[in-house]
C-alpha positions in Angstrom: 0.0 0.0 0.0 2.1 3.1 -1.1 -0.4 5.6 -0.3 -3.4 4.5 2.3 -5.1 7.8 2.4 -5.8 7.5 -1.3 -7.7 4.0 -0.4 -9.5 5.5 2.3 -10.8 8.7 -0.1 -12.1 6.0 -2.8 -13.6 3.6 0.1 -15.5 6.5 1.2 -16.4 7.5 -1.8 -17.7 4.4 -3.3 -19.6 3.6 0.3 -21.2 7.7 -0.5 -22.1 6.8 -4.2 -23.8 3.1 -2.8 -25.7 4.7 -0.2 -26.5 8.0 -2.3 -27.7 5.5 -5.1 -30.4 2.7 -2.9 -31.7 6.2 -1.2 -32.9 7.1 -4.9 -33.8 3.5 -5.9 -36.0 3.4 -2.8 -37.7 7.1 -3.3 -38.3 5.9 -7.0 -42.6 4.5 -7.4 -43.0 1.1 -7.5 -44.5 0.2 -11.1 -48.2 -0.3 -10.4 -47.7 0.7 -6.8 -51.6 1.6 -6.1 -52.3 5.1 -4.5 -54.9 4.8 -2.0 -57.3 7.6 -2.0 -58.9 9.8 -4.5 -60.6 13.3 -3.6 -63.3 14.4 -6.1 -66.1 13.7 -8.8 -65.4 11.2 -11.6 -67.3 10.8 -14.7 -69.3 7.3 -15.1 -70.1 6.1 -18.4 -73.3 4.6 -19.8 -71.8 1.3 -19.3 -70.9 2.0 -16.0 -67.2 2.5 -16.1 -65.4 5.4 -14.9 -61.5 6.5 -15.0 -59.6 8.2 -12.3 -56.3 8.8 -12.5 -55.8 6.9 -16.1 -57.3 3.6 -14.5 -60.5 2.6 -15.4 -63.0 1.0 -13.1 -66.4 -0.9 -13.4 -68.8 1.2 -11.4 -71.7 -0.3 -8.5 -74.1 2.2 -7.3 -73.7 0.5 -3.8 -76.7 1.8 -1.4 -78.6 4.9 -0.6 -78.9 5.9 3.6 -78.2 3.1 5.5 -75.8 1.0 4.4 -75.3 -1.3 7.7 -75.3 -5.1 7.3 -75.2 -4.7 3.3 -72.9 -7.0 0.7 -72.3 -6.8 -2.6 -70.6 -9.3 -4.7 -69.4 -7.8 -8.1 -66.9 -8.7 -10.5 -65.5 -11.6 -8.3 -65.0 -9.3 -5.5 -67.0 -9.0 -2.3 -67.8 -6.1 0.2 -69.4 -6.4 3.4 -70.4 -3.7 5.8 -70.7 -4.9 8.7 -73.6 -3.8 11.0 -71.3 -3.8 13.9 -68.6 -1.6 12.4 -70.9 0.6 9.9 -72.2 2.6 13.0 -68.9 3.8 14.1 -69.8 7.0 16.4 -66.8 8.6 14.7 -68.3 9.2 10.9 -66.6 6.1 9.5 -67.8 3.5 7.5 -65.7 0.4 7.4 -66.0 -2.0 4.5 -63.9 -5.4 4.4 -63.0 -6.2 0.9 -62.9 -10.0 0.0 -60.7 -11.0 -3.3 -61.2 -14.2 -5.4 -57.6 -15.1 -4.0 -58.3 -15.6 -0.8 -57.0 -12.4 0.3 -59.0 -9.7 2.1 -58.6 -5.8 2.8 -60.2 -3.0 5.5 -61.1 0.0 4.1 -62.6 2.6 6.4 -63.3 5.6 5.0 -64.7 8.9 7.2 -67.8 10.6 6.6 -66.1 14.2 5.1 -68.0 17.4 3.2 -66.6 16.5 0.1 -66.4 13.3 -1.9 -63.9 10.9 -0.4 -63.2 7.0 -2.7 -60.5 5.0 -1.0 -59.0 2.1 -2.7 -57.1 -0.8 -1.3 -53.4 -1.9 -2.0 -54.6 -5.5 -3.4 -54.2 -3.9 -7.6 -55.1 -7.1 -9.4 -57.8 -6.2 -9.1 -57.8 -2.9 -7.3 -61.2 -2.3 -5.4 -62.4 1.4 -4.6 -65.4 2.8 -2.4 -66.4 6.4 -2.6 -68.6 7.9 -0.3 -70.6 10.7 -1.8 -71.8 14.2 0.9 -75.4 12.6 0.2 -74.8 9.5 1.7 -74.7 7.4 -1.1 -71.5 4.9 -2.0 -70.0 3.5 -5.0 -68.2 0.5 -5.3 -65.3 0.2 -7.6 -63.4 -3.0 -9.4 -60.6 -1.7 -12.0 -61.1 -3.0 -15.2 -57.3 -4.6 -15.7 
């Protein structure tokens, strides 16, 4: 080793560009990572389908008022309300999403002045539930 300060300067500087380079890796979105709320109206076709944020959905007018106790099977997905948890004291109403895979996903989603659809991390497919200022819900399967 003639010079071991030189070593040292390109140790460090290799461990700098390493850890410099997995921070942006990690910062970077996963390819169809699933973003899990959407704030707004969306347009619904004749045929029932609607698109928010470049993803298309199939679209379930899900009930009007009360909506304790209800399910809905549509698409080869499931949603149950629950009469127990619909009548949260706290605004929320908590659906529990049930996939043809055997898998299964909470979504709770607060009673809000403006129109609130929450969507679960399960993307294949991706399930949504929008709660409208009028009380009404939608229920959403993507389309892909």
């Amino acid at each position: 080793m003639k010079n071991p300060v030189l070593l040292i300067i390109a140790i460090s500087s290799i461990v700098i560009v390493g850890v410099t380079l997995m921070f942006l890796i990690q910062s970077q979105p996963i390819e169809n990572e699933s973003k899990n709320y959407f704030t707004g109206e969306y347009k619904i076709t004749e045929n029932g389908i609607a698109i928010i944020d470049e993803q298309s959905f199939f679209v379930s007018k899900f009930c009007d008022g009360d909506c304790s106790d209800k399910t809905i099977q549509f698409h080869d997905v499931t949603l149950v309300i629950p009469s127990v948890l619909s009548t949260n004291p706290g605004g929320f109403e908590t659906g529990i999403v049930k996939f043809s895979d055997g898998t299964s996903e909470t979504l709770n989603l607060a009673k809000r002045d403006s129109i609130l659809t929450v969507f679960t991390k399960h993307i294949h497919p991706q399930v949504g539930l929008t709660y409208y200022v009028n009380g009404t819900f939608n229920f959403l399967v993507s389309t892909k």
